[in-house]
N, CA, C and O atoms as CSV, one atom per row, in Angstrom:
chain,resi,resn,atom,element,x,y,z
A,1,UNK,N,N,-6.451,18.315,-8.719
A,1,UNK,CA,C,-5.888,17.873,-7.453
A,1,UNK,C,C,-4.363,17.803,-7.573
A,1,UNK,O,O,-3.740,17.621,-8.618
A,2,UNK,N,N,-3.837,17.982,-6.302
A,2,UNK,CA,C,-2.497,17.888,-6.643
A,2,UNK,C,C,-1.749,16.933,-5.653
A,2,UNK,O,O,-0.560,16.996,-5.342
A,3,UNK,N,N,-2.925,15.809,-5.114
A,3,UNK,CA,C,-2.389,14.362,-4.934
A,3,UNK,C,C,-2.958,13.414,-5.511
A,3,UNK,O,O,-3.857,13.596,-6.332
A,4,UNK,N,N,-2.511,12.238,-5.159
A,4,UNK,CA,C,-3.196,11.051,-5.040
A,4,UNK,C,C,-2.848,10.094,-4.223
A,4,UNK,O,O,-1.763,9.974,-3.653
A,5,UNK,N,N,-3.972,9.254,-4.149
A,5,UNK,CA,C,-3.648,7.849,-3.274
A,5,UNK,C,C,-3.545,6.395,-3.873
A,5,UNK,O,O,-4.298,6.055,-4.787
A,6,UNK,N,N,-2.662,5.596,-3.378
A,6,UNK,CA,C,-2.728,3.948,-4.201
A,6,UNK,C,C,-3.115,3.182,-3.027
A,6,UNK,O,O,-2.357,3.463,-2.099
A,7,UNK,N,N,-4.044,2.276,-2.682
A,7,UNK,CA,C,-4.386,1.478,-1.826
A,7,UNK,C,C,-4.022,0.504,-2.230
A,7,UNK,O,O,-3.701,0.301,-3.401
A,8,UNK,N,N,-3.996,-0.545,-1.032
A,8,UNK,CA,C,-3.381,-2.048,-1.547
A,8,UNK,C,C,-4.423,-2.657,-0.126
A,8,UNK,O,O,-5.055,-1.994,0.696
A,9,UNK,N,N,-4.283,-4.092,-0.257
A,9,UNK,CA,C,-4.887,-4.926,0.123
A,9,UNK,C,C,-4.352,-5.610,0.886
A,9,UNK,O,O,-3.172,-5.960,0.837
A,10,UNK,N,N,-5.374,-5.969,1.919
A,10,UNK,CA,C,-4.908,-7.057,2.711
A,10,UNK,C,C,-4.636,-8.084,2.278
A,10,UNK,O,O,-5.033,-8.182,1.117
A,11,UNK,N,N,-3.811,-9.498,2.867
A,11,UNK,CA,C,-3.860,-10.704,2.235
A,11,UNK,C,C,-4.814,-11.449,1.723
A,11,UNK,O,O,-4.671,-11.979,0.621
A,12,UNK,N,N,-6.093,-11.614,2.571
A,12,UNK,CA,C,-7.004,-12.443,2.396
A,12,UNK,C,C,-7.723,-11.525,1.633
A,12,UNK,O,O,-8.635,-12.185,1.135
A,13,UNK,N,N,-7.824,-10.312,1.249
A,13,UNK,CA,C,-8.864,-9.714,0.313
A,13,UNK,C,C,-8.378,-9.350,-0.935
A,13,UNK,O,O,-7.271,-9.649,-1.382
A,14,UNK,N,N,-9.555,-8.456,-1.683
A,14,UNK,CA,C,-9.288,-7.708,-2.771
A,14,UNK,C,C,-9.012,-6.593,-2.996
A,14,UNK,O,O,-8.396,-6.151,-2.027
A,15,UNK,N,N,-9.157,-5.676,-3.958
A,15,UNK,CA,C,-9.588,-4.075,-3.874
A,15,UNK,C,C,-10.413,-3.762,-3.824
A,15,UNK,O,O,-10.543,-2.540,-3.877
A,16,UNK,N,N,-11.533,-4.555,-3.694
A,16,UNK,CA,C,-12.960,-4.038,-2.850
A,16,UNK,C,C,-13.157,-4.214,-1.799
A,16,UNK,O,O,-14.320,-4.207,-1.394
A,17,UNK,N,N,-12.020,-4.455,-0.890
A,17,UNK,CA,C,-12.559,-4.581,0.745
A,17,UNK,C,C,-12.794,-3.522,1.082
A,17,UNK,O,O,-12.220,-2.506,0.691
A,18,UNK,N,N,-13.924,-3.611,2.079
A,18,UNK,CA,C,-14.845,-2.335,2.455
A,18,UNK,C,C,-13.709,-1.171,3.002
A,18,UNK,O,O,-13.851,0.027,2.756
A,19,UNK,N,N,-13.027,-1.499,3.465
A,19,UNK,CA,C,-12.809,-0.318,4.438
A,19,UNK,C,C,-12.134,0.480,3.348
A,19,UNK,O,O,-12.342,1.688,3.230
A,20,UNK,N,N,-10.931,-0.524,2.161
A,20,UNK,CA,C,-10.500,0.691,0.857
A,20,UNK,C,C,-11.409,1.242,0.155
A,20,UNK,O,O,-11.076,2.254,-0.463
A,21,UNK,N,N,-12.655,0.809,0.048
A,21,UNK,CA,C,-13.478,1.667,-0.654
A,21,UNK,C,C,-14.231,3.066,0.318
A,21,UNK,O,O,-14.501,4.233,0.034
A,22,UNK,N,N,-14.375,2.226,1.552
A,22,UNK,CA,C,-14.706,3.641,2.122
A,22,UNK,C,C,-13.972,5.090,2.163
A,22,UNK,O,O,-14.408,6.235,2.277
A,23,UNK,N,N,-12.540,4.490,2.007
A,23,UNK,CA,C,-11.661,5.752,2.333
A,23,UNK,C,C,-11.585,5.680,0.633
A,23,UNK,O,O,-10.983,6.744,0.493
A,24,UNK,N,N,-11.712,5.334,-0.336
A,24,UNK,CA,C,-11.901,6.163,-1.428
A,24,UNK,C,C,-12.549,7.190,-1.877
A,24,UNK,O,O,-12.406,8.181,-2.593
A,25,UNK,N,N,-13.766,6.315,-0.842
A,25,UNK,CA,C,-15.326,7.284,-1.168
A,25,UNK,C,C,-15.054,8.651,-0.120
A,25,UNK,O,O,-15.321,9.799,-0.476
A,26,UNK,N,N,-14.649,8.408,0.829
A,26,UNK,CA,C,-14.228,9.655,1.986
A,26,UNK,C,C,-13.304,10.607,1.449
A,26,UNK,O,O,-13.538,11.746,1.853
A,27,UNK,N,N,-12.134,10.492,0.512
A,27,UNK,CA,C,-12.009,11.387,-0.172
A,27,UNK,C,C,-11.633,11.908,-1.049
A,27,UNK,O,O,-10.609,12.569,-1.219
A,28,UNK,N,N,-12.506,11.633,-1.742
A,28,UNK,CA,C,-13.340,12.179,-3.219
A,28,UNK,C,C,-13.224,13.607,-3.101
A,28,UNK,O,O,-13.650,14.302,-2.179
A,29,UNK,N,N,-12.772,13.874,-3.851
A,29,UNK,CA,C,-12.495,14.088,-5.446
A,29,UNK,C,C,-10.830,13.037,-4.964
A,29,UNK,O,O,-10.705,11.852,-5.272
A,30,UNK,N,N,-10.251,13.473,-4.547
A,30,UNK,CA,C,-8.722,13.375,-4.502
A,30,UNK,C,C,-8.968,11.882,-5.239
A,30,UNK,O,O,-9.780,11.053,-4.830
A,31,UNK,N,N,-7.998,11.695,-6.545
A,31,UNK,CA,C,-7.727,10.144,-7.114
A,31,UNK,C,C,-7.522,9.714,-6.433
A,31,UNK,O,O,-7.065,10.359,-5.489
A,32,UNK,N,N,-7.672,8.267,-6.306
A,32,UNK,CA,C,-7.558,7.303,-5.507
A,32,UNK,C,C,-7.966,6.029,-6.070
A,32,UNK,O,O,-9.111,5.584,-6.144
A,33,UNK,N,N,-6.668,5.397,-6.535
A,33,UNK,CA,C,-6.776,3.965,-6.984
A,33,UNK,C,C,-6.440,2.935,-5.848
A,33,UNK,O,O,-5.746,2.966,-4.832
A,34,UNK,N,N,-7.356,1.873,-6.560
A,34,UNK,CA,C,-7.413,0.353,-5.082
A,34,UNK,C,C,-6.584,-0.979,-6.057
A,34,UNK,O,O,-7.132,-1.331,-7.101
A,35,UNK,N,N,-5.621,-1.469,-5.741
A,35,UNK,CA,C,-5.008,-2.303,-6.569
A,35,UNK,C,C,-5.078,-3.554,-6.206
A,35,UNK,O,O,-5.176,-3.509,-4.980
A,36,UNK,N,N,-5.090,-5.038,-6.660
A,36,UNK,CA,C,-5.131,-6.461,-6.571
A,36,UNK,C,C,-3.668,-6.561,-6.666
A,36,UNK,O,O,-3.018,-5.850,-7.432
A,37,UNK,N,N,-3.275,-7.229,-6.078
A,37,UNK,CA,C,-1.763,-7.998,-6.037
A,37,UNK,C,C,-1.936,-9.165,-6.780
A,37,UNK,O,O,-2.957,-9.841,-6.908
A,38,UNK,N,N,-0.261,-9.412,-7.499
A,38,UNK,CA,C,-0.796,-9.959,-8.805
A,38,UNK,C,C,-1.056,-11.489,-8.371
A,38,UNK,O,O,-1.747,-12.223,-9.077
A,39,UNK,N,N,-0.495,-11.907,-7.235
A,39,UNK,CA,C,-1.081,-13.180,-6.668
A,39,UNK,C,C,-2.865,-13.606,-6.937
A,39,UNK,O,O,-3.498,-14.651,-7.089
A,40,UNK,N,N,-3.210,-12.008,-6.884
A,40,UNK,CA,C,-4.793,-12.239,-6.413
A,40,UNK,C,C,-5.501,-12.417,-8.014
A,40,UNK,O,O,-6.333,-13.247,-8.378
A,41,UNK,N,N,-4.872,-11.372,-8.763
A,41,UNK,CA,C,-5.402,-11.722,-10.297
A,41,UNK,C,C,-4.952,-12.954,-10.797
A,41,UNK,O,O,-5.738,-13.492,-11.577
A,42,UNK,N,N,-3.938,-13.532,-10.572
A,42,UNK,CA,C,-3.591,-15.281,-11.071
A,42,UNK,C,C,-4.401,-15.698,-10.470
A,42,UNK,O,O,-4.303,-16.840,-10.920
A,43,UNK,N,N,-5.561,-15.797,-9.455
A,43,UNK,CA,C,-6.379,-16.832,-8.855
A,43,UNK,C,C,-5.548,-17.506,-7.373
A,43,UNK,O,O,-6.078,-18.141,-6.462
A,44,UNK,N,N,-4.486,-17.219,-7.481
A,44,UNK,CA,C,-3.718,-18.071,-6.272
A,44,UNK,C,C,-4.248,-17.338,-4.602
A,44,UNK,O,O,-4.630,-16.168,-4.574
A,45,UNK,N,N,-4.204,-18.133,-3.393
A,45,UNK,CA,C,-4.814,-17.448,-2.309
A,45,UNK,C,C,-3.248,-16.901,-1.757
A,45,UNK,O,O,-3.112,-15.692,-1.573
A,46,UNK,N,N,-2.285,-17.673,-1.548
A,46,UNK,CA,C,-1.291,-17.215,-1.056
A,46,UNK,C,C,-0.788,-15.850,-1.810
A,46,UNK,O,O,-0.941,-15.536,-2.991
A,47,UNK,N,N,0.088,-14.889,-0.379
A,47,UNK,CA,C,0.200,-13.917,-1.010
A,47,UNK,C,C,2.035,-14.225,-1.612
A,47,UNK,O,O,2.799,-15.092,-1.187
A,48,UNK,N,N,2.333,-13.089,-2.794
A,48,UNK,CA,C,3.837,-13.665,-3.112
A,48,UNK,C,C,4.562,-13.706,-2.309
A,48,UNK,O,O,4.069,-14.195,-1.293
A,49,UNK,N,N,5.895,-13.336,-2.181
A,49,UNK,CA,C,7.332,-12.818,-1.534
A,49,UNK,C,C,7.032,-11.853,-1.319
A,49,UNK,O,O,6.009,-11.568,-1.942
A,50,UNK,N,N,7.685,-10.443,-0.201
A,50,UNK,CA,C,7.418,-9.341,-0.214
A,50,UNK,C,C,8.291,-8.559,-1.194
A,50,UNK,O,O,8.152,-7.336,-1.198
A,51,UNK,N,N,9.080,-9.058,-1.937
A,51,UNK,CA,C,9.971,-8.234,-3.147
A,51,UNK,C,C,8.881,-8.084,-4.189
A,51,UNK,O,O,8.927,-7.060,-4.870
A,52,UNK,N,N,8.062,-8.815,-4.380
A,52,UNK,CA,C,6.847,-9.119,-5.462
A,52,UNK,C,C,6.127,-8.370,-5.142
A,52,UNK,O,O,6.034,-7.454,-5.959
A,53,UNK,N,N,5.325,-8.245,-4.044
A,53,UNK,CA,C,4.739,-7.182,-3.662
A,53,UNK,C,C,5.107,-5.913,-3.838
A,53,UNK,O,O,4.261,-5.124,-4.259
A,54,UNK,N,N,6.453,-5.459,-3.549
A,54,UNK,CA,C,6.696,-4.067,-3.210
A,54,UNK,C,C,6.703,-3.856,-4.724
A,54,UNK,O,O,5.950,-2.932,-5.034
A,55,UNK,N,N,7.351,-4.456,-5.814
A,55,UNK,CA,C,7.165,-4.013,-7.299
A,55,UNK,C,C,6.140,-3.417,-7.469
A,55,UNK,O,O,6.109,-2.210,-7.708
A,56,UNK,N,N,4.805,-4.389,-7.346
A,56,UNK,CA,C,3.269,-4.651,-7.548
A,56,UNK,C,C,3.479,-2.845,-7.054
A,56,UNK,O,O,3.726,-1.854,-7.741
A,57,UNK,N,N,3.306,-2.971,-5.948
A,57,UNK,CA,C,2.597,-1.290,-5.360
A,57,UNK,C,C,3.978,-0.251,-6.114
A,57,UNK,O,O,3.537,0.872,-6.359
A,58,UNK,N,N,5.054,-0.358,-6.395
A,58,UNK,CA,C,5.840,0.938,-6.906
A,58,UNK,C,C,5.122,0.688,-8.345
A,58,UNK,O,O,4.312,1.548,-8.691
A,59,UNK,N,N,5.369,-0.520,-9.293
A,59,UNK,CA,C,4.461,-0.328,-10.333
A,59,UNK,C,C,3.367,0.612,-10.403
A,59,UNK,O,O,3.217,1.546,-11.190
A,60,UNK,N,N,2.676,0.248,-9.524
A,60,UNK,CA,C,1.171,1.183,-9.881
A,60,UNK,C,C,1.431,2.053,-9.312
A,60,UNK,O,O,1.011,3.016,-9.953
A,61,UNK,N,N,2.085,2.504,-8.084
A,61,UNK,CA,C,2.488,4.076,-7.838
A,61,UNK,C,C,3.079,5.018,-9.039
A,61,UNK,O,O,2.536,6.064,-9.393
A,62,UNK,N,N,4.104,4.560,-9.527
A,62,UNK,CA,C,4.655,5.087,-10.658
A,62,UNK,C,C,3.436,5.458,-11.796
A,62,UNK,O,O,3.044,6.537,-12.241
A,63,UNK,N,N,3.123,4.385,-11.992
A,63,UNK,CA,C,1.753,4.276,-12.967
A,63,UNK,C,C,0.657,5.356,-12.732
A,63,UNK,O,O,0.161,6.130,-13.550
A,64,UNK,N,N,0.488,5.253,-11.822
A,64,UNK,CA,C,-0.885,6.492,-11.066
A,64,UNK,C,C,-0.448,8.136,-11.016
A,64,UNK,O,O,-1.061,9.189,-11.193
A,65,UNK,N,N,1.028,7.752,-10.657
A,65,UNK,CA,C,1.601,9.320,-10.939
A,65,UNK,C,C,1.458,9.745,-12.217
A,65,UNK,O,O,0.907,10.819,-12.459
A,66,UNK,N,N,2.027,8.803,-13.347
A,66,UNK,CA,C,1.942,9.159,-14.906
A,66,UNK,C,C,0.460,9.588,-15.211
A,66,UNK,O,O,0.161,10.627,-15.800
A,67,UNK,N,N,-0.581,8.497,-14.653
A,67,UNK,CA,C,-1.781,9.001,-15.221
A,67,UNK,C,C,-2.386,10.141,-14.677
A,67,UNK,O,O,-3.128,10.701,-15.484
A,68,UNK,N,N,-2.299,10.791,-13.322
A,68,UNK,CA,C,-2.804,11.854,-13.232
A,68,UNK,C,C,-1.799,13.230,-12.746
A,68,UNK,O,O,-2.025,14.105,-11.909
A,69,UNK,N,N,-0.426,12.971,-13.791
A,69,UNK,CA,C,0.073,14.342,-14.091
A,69,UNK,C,C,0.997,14.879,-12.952
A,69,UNK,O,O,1.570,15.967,-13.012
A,70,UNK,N,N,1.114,13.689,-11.531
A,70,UNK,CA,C,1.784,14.245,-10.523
A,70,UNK,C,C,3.252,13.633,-10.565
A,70,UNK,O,O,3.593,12.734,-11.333
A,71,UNK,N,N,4.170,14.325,-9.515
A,71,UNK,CA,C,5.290,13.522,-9.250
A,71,UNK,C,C,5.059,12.831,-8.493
A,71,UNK,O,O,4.020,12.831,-7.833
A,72,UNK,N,N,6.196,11.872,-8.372
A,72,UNK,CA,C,6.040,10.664,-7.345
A,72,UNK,C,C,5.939,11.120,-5.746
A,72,UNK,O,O,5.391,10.535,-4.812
A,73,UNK,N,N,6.698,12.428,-5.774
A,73,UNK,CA,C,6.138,12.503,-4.133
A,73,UNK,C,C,4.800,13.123,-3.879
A,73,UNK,O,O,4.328,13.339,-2.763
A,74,UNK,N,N,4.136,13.435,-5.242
A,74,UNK,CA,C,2.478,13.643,-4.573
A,74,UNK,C,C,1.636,12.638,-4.807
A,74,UNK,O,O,0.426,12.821,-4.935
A,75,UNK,N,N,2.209,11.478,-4.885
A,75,UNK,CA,C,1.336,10.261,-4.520
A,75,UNK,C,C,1.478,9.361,-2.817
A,75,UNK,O,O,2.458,8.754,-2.386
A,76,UNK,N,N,0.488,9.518,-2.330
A,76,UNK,CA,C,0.202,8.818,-1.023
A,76,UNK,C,C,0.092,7.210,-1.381
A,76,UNK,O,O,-0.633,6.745,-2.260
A,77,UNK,N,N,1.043,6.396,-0.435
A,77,UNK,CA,C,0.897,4.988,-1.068
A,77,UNK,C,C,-0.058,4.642,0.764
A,77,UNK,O,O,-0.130,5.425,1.711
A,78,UNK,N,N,-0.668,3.135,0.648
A,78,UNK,CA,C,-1.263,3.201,2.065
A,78,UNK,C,C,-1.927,1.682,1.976
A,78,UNK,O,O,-1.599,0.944,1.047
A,79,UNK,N,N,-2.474,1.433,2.556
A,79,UNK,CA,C,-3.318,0.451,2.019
A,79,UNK,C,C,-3.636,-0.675,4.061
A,79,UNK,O,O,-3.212,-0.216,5.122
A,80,UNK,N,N,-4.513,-2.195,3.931
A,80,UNK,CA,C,-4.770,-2.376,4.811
A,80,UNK,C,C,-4.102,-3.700,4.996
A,80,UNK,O,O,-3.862,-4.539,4.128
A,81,UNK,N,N,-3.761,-3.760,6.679
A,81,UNK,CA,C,-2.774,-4.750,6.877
A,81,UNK,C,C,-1.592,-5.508,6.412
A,81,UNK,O,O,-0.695,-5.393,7.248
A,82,UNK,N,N,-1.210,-6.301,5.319
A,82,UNK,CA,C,-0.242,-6.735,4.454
A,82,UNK,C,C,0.288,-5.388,3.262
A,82,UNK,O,O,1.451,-5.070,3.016
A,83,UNK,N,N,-1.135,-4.709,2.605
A,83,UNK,CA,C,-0.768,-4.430,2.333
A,83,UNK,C,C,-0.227,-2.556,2.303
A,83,UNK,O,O,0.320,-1.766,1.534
A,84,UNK,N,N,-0.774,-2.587,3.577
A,84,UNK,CA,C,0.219,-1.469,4.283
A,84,UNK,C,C,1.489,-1.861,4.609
A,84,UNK,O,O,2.345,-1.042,4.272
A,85,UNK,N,N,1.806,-2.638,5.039
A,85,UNK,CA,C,3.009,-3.179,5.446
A,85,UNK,C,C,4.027,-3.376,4.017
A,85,UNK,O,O,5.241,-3.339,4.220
A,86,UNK,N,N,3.605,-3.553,2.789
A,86,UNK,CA,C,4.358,-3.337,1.519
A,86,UNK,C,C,4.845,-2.120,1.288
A,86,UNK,O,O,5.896,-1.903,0.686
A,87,UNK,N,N,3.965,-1.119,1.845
A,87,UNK,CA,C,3.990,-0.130,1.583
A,87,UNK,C,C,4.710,0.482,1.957
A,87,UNK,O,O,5.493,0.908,1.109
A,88,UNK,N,N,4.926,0.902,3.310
A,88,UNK,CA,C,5.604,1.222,4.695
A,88,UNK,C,C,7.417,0.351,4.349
A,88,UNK,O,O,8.520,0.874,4.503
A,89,UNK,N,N,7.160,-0.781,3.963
A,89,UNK,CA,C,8.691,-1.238,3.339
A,89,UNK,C,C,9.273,-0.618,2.208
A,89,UNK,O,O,10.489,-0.446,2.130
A,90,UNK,N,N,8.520,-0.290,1.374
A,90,UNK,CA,C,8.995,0.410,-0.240
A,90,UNK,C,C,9.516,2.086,0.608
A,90,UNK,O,O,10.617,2.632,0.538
A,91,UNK,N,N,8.871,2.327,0.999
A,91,UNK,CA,C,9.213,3.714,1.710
A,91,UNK,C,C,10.426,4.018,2.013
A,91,UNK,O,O,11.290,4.760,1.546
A,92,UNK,N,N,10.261,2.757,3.558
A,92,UNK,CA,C,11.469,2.744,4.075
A,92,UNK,C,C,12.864,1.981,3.156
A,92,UNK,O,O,14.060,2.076,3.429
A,93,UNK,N,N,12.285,1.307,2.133
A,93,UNK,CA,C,13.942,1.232,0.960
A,93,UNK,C,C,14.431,2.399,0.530
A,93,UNK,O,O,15.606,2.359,0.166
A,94,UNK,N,N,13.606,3.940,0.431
A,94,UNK,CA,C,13.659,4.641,-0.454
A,94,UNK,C,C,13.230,5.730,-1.406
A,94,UNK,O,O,13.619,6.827,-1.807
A,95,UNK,N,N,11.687,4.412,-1.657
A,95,UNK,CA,C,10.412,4.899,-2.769
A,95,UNK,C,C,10.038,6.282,-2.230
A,95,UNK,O,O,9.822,6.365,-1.021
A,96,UNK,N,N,9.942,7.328,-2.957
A,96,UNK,CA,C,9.694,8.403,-2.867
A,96,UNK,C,C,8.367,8.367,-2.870
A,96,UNK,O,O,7.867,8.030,-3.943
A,97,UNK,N,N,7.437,8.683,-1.746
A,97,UNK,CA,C,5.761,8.533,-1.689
A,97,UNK,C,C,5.926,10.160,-0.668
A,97,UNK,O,O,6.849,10.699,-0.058
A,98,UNK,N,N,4.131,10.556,-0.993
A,98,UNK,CA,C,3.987,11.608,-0.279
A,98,UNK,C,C,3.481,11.547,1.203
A,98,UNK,O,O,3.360,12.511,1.959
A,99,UNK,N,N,3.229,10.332,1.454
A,99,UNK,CA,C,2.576,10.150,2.465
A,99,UNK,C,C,2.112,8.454,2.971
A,99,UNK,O,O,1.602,7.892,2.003
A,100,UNK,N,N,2.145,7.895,3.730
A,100,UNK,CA,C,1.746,6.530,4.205
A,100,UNK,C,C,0.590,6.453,5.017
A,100,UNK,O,O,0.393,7.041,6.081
A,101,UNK,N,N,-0.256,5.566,4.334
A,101,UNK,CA,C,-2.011,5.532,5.126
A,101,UNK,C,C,-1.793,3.939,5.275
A,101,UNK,O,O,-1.764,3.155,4.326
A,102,UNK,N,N,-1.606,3.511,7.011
A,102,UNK,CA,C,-1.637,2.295,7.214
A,102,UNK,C,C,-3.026,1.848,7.638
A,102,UNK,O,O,-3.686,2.683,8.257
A,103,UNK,N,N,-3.641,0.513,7.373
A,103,UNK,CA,C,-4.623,0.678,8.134
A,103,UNK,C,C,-4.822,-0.769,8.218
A,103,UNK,O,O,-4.891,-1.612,7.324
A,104,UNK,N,N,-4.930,-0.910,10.021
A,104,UNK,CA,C,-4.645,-2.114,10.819
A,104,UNK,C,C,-3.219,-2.858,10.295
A,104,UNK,O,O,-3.010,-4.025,9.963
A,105,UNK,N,N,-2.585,-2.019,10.344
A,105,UNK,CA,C,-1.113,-2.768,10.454
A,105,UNK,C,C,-0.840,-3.656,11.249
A,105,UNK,O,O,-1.149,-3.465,12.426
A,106,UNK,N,N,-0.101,-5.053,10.825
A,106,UNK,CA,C,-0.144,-6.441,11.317
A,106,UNK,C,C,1.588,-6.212,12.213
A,106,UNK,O,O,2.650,-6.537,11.682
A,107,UNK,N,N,1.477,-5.638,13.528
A,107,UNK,CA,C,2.437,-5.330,14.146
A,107,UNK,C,C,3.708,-6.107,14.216
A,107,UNK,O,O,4.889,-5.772,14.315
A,108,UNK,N,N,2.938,-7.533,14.114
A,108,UNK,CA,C,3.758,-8.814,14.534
A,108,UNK,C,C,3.221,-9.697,13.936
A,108,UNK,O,O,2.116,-9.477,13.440
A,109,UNK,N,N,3.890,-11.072,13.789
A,109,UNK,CA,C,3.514,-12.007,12.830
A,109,UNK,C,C,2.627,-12.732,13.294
A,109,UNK,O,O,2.967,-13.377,14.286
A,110,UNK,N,N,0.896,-12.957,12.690
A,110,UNK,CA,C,0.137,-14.033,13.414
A,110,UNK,C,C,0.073,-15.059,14.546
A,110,UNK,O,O,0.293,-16.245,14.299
A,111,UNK,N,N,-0.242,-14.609,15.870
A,111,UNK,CA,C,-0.124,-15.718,16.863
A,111,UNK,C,C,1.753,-15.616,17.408
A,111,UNK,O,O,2.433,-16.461,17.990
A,112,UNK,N,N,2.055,-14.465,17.001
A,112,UNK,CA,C,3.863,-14.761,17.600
A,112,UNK,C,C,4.064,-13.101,17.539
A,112,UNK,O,O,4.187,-12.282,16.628
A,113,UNK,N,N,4.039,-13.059,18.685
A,113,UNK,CA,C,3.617,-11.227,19.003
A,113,UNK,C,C,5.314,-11.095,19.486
A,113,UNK,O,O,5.722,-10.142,20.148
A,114,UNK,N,N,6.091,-12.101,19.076
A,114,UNK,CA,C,7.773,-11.840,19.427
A,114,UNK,C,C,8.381,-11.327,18.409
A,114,UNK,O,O,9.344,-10.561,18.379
A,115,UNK,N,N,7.747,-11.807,17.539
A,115,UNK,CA,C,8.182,-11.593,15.622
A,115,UNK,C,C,7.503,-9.811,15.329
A,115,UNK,O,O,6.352,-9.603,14.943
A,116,UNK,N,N,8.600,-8.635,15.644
A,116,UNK,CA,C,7.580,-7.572,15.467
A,116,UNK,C,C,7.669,-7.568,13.709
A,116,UNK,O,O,8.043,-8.575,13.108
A,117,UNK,N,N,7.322,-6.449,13.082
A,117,UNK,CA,C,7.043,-6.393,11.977
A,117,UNK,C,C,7.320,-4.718,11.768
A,117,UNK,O,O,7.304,-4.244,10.632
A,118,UNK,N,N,7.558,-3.923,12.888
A,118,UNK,CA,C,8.346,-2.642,13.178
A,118,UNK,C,C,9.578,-2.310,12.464
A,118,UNK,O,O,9.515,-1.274,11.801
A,119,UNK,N,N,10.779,-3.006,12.446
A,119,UNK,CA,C,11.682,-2.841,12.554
A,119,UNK,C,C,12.415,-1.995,11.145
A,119,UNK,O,O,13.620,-1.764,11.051
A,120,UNK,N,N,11.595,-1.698,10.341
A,120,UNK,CA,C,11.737,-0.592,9.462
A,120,UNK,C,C,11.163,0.673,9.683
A,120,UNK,O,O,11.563,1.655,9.058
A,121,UNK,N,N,10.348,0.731,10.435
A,121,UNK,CA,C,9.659,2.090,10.602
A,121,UNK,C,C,11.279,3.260,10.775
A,121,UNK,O,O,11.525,4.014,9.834
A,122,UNK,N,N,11.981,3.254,11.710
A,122,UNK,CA,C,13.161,4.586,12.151
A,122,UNK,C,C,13.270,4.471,10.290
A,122,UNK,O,O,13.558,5.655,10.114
A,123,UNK,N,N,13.249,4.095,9.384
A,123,UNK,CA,C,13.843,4.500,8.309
A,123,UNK,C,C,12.592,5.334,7.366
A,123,UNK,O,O,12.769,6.208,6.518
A,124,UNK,N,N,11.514,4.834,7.758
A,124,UNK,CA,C,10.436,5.954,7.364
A,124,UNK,C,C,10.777,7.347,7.470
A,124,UNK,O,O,11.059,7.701,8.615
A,125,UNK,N,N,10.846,8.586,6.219
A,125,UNK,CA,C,10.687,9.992,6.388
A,125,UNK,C,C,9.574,10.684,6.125
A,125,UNK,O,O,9.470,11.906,6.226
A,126,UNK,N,N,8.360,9.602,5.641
A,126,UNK,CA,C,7.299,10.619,5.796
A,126,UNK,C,C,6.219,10.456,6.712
A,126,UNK,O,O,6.099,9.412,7.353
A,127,UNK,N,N,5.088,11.809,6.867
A,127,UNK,CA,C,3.896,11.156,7.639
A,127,UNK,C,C,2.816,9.759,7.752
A,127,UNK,O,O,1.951,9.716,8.626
């Protein structure tokens, strides 16, 4: 193969929430790793800072590229709600990804639909 994908997690879940495993299983063969934020492996429910986060997912992006032989722009970073939204920020700093898979992106901040959560997207350059 000559991509891959890194999923990340919503706040309240793991890397087994259904819907990242479905789109793992959907497409197969293509690698595709599902990652825990390190909040979630310490046991803690809250999620970190989003600087903590965005490490967490370039860490294992970087990481996933090394292990299956690609460059960093043939890795797809993506993941659901929060942690699409990590994702979609590392991008827009910079992070060289091949592609962004959001899924149910949290538009605006819980209960305050004034607070968007947009306002990095114009700096996004990929699909």
């Amino acid at each position: 193969m000559n991509r891959a994908l890194l999923l990340t997690p919503g706040a309240g879940a793991g890397r087994d929430q259904p819907s990242l495993v479905a789109i793992e299983d959907a497409l197969a063969p293509i690698p595709v790793e599902r990652i825990d934020f390190p909040y979630r492996l310490a046991g803690r429910k809250s999620p970190d800072k989003p600087e903590v986060l965005m490490n967490a997912v370039r860490a294992s992006a970087t990481a996933l590229a090394i292990r299956t032989r690609l460059g960093q722009e043939q890795v797809a970073l993506g993941g659901r709600s929060m942690g699409g939204r990590m994702c979609s920020m590392l991008v827009a700093d910079g992070f060289t990804a091949l592609a962004l898979v959001l899924v149910s992106y949290p538009l605006h901040a819980p209960g305050k639909p004034e607070r968007s959560r947009t306002e990095h997207f114009p700096s996004i350059e990929v699909p």
